[in-house]
C-alpha positions in Angstrom: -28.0 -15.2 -20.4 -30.5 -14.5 -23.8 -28.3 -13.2 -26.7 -29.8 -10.0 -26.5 -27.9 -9.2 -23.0 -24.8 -10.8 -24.4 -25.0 -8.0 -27.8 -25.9 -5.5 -25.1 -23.1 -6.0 -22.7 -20.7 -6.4 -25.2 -21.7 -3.4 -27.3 -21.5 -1.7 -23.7 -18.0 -2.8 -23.3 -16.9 -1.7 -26.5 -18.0 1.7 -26.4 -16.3 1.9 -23.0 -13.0 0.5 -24.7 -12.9 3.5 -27.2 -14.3 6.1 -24.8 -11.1 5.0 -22.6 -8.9 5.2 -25.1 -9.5 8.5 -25.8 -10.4 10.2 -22.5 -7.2 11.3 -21.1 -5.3 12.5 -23.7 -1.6 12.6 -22.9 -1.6 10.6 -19.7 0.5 8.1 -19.6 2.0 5.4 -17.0 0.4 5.2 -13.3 -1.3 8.8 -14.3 -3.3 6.9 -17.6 -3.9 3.8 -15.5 -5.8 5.6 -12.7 -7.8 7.9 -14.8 -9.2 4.8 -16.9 -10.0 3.4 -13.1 -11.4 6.3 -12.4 -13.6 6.5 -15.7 -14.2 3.0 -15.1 -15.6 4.1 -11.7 -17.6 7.1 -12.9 -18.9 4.7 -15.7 -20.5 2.2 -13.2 -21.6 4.9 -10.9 -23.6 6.9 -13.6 -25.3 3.2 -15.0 -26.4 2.4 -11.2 -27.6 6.7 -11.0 -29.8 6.1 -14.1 -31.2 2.8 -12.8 -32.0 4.4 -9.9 -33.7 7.6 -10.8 -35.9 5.2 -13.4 -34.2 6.5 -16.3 -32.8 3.4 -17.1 -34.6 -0.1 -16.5 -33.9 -1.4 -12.9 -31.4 -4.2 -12.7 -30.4 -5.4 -9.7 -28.1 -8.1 -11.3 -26.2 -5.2 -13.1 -26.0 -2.5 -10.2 -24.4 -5.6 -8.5 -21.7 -6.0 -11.5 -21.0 -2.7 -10.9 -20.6 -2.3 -7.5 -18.5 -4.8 -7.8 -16.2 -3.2 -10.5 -16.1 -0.1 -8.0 -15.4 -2.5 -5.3 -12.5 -3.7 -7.6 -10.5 -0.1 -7.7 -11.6 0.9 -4.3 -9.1 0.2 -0.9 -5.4 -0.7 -1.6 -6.1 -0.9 -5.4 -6.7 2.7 -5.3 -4.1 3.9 -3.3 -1.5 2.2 -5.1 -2.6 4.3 -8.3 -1.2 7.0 -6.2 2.5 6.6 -5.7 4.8 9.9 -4.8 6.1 11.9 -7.4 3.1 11.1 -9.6 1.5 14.3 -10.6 2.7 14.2 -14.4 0.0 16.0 -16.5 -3.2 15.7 -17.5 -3.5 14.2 -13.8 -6.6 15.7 -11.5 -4.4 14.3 -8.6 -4.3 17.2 -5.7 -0.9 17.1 -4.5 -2.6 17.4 -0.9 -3.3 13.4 -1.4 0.1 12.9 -0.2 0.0 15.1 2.8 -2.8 13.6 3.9 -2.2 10.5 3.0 -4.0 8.5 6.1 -7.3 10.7 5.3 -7.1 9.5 1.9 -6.4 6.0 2.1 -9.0 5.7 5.0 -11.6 7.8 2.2 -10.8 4.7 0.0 -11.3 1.7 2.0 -14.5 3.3 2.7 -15.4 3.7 -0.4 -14.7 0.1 -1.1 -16.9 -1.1 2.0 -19.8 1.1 0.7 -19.4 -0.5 -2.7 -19.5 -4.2 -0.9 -22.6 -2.9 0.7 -24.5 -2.3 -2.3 -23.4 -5.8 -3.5 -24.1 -7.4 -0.5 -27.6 -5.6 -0.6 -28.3 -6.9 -4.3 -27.0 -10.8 -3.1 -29.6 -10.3 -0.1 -32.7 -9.2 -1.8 -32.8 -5.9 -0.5 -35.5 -3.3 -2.1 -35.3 -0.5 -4.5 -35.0 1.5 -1.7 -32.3 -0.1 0.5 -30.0 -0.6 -2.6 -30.3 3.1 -3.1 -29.6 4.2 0.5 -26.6 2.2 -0.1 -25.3 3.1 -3.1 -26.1 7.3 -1.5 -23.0 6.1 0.8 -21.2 4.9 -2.0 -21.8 8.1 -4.1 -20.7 10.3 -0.8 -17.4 8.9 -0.1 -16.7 9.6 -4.2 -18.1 13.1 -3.1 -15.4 13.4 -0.3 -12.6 12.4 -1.7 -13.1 14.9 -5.1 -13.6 17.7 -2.6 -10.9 17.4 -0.7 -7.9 15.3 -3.1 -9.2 16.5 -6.9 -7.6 19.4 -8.3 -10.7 21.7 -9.3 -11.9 22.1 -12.5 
């Protein structure tokens, strides 16, 4: 790796340290720890978006990084950011998660299978295109979930 990816990623993780640190406001225990996943998710989701629509330089090595991150608070590590009795403020937790808890939990191993399908598509070579039609099924189970288990807005 050149020094000039090194700066870069490490500037990149920097600013995401402070943005982090200050998103959530108030949020504290289980409540902060899955709203920095969750900004940790929307983080690498926007930086594969960009790469994709051209408006940031295509990288398959980094949309592979990030899948992977996603990948990392997808499945069981998501659900356990959701114990019962966890709704303390400033969460965006619905409290329908825990009535339907199967539909959830089955939203959240898919969206950890999606996210090993756009790494698996980066390891194999895949096209442009075939990492994108991926990471579309990636970006719909986040799309799912927020309608149905994220308090509106």
């Amino acid at each position: 790796m050149n020094i000039r990816k090194t700066v870069s990623i490490s500037a990149a993780m920097l600013a995401l340290s402070v943005a982090l640190a200050f998103a959530h406001g108030g949020a504290t225990g289980i409540v902060k720890e899955r709203m920095d996943a969750m900004e940790e998710i929307s983080a690498s989701m926007k930086q594969v978006g960009h790469m994709l629509r051209g408006q940031k330089p295509f990288d398959a090595l980094e949309i592979g990084a990030a899948a992977g991150i996603i990948a990392g608070h997808s499945g069981d590590n998501l659900t356990r950011q959701f114990p019962p009795e966890s709704l303390m403020p400033p969460t965006e937790a619905s409290p329908v998660i825990w009535e339907k808890w199967e539909q959830f939990s089955g939203i959240a191993n898919d969206m950890e299978t999606a996210a090993m399908s756009v790494a698996d598509a980066v390891q194999s070579g895949a096209d442009r295109d075939q990492i994108a039609t991926a990471f579309g099924r990636l970006a719909q189970t986040c799309k799912t979930c927020h309608e149905t288990f994220r308090v509106k807005k």
